[in-house]
KOLDOVO-980609 format. One record per residue (C-alpha): residue in one letter; x, y, z; residue number from 1. Coordinates in steps of 0.1 Angstrom, whole numbers, always signed. Layout:
% residues N
resn A, east X, north Y, up Z, resi NUM .
...
//
This chain:
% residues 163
resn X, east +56, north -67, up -464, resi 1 .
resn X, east +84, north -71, up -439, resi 2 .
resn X, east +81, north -60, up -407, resi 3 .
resn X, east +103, north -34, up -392, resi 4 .
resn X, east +139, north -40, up -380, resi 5 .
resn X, east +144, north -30, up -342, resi 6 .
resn X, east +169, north -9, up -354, resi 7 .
resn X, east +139, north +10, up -374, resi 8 .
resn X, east +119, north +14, up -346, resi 9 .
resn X, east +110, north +46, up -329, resi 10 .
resn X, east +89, north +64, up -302, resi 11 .
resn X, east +61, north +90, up -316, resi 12 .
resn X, east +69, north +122, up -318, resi 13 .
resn X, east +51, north +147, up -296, resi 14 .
resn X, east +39, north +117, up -273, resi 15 .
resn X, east +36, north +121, up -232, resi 16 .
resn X, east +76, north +107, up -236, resi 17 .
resn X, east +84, north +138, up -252, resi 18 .
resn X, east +61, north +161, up -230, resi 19 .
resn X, east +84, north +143, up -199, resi 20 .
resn X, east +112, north +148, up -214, resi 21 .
resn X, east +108, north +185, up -225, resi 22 .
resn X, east +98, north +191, up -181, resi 23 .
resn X, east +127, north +168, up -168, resi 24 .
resn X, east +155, north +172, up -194, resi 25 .
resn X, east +150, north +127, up -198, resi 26 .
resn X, east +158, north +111, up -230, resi 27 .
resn X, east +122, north +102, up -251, resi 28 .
resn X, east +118, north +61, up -260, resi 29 .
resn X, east +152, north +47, up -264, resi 30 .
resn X, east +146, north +14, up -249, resi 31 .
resn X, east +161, north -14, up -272, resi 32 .
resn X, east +144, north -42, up -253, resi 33 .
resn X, east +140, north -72, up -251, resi 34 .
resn X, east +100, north -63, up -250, resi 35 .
resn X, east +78, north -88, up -232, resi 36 .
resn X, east +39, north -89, up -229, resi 37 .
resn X, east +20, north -106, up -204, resi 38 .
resn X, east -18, north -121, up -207, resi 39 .
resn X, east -42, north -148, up -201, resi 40 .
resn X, east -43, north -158, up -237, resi 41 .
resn X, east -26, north -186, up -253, resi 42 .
resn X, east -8, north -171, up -285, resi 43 .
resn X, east +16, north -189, up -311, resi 44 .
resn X, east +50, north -175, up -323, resi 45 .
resn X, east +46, north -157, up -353, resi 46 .
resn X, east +10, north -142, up -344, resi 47 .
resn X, east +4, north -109, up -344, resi 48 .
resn X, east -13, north -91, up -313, resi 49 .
resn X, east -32, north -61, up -322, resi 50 .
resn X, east -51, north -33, up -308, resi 51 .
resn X, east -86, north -38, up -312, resi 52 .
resn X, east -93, north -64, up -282, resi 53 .
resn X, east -108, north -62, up -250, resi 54 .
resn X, east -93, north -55, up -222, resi 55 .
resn X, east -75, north -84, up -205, resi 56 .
resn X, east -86, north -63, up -173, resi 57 .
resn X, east -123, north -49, up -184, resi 58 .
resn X, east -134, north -68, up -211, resi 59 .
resn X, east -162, north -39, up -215, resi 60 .
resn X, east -137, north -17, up -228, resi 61 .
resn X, east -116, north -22, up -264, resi 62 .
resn X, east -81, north -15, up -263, resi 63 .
resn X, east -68, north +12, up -288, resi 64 .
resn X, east -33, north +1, up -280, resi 65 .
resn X, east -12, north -30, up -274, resi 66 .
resn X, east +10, north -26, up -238, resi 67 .
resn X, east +46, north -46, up -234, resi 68 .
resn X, east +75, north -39, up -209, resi 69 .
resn X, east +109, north -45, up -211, resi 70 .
resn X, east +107, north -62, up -176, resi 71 .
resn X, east +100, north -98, up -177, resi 72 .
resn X, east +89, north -99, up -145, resi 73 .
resn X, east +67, north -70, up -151, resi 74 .
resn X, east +48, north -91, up -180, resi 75 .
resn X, east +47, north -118, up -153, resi 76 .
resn X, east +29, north -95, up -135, resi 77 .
resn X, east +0, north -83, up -160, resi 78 .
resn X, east -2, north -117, up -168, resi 79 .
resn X, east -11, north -130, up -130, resi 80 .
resn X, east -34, north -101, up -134, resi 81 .
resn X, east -48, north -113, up -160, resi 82 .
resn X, east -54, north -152, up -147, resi 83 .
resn X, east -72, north -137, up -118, resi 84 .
resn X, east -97, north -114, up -137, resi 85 .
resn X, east -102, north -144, up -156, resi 86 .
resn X, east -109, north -177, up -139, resi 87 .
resn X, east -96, north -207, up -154, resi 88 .
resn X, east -72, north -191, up -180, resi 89 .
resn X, east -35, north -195, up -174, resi 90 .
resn X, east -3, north -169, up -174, resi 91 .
resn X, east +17, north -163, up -202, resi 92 .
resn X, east +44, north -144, up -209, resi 93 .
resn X, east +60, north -140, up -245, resi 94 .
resn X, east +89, north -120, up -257, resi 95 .
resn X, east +79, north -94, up -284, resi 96 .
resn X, east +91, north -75, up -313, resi 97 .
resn X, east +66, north -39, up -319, resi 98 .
resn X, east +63, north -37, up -357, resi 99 .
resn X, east +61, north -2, up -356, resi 100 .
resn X, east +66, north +31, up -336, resi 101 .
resn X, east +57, north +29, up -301, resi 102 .
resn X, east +56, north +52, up -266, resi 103 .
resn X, east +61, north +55, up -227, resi 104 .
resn X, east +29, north +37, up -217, resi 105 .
resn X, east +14, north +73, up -197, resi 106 .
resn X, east -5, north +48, up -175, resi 107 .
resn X, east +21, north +47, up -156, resi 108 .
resn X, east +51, north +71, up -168, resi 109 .
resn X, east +38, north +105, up -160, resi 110 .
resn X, east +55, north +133, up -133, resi 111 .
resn X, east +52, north +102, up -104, resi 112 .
resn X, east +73, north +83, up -121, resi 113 .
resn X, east +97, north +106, up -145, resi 114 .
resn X, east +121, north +82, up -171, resi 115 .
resn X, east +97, north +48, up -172, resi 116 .
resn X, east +114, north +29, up -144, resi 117 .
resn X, east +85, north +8, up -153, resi 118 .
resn X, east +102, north +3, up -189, resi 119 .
resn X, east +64, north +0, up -198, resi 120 .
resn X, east +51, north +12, up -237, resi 121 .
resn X, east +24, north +12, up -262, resi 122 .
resn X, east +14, north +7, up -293, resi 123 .
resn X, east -13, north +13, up -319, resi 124 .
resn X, east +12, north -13, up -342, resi 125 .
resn X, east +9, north -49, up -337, resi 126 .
resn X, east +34, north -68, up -315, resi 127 .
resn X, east +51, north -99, up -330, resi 128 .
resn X, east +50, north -125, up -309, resi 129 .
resn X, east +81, north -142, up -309, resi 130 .
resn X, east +84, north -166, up -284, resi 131 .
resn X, east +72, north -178, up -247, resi 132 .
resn X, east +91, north -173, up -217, resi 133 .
resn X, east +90, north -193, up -189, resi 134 .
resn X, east +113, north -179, up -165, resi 135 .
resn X, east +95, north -149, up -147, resi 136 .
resn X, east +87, north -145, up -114, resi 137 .
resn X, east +51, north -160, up -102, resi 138 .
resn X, east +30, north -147, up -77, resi 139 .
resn X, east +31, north -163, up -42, resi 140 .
resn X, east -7, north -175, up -28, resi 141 .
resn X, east +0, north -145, up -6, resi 142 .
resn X, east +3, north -121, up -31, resi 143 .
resn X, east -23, north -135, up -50, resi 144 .
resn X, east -50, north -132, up -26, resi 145 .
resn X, east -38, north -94, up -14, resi 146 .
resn X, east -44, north -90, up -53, resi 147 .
resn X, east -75, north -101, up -57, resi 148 .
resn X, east -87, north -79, up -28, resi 149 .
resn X, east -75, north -48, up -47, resi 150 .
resn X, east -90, north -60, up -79, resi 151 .
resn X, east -120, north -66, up -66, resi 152 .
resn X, east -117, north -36, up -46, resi 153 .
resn X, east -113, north -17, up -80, resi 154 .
resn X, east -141, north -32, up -99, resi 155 .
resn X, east -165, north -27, up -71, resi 156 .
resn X, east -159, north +9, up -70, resi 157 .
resn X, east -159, north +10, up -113, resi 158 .
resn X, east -123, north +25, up -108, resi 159 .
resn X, east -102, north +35, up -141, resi 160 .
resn X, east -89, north +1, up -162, resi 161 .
resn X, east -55, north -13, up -154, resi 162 .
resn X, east -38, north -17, up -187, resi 163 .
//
């Protein structure tokens, strides 16, 4: 089976992008990418990420859904997150294709933050994973170390999972 075109790709309907868009008058997912995703894990182009994992961020807890961003830099970012919740793994970013329908990640797109300026989304399809990127923006030791404070911070007081 083929996967989906981009040009076949679409958000969910009645989906939290919808439910913002219905209160703020904002367009549902119309993002056309490029869609990044940022983790600890080594992966190969061609291989397909899928939900079913745990957690790059509480590996107690499978994931239903597989998170990207249309901001490089904001994969760079989950993917330093990653490194540090994980000692001795390394970032890595790849650029994505979803194989499927996807939506406004509602982690972080909710009434705070009305039209995604995060560009963030999810999926209960697979990503592709296309290719690895190399020119994001890396954490400096500085904000590293404020990181790991707030991490830390967060697991110590069992505090909902960063996805």
């Amino acid at each position: 089976m083929n996967d989906p075109q981009p040009s076949d790709l679409t958000h969910v309907p009645g989906s939290v992008a919808d439910a913002i868009a219905a209160s703020t008058g904002l367009n549902a997912v119309t993002d056309p990418g490029p869609f990044f995703h940022g983790t600890s894990h080594p992966l190969a182009p061609g291989t397909h990420l899928t939900p079913g994992h745990a957690s790059n961020h509480r590996p107690d807890i499978v994931m239903n859904h597989v998170y990207f961003t249309a901001l490089k830099d904001g994969a760079g970012l989950a993917a330093e997150l990653a490194v540090l919740l994980n000692e001795g793994a390394t970032a890595h970013v790849y650029l994505v294709e979803p194989t499927g329908e996807y939506e406004d990640d509602p982690n972080v797109t909710d009434m705070k933050y009305p039209g995604n300026p995060t560009r963030s989304y999810r999926s209960t399809h697979p990503l592709l994973i296309v290719d690895e990127v190399d020119d994001w923006v890396r954490l400096s030791d500085e904000q590293r170390a404020t990181w790991r404070e707030r991490l830390t911070a967060l697991a110590a007081a069992d505090a909902p999972i960063i996805n």
